[in-house]
N, C-alpha and C positions, 0 to 999 in steps of 0.2 A: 737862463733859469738859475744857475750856479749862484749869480750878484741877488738876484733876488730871494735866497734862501738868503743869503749873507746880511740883506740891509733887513730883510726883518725879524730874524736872529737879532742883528742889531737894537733895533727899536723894542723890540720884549725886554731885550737887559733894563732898557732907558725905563721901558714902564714901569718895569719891576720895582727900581729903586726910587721909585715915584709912591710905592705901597704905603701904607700907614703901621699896617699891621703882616706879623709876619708870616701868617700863612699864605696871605695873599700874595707876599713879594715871592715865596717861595713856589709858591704854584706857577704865577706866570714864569718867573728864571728856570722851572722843571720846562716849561712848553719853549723856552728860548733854548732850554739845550737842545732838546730836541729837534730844532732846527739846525743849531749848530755840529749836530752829529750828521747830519744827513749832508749838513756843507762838504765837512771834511771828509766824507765820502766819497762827494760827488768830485771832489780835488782831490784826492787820496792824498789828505792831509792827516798823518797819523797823530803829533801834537794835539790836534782840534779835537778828535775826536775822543782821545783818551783824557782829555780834561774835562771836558762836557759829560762822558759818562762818568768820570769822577764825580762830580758838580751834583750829575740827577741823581746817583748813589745815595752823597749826602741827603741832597734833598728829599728823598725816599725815607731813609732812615729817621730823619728829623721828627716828617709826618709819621712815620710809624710809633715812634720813642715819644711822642710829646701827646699824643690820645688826641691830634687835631683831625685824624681820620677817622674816629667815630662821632664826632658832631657834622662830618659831613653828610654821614649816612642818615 
């Protein structure tokens, strides 16, 4: 269960960076942390975990500071 929170953690960063545009890359990389926290939990990898909430933090902020969470509504 552990590898496959890992390989698609994985493959979200890949789609990510596949986006066009940036709210898009930021949303799916917000859903790749997300998995990537759960990883290093499930390893009590402390590293993984406090970079990834770093990461969605930003990614949070971004959408909040840039008014792209009111055209979502």
């Amino acid at each position: 269960m552990t590898n496959i929170l890992g390989w698609m953690a994985s493959a979200l960063v890949l789609l990510g960076m596949t986006m066009k545009t940036m709210p898009k890359l930021r949303a799916i990389n917000s859903i790749s942390c997300i998995l990537w926290i759960a990883y290093g939990i499930a390893r009590h990898d402390a590293p993984v975990v406090c970079v990834n909430v770093a990461l969605l933090l930003a990614h949070a902020h971004w959408f909040y500071t840039s008014g792209e969470l009111k055209k979502w509504r």
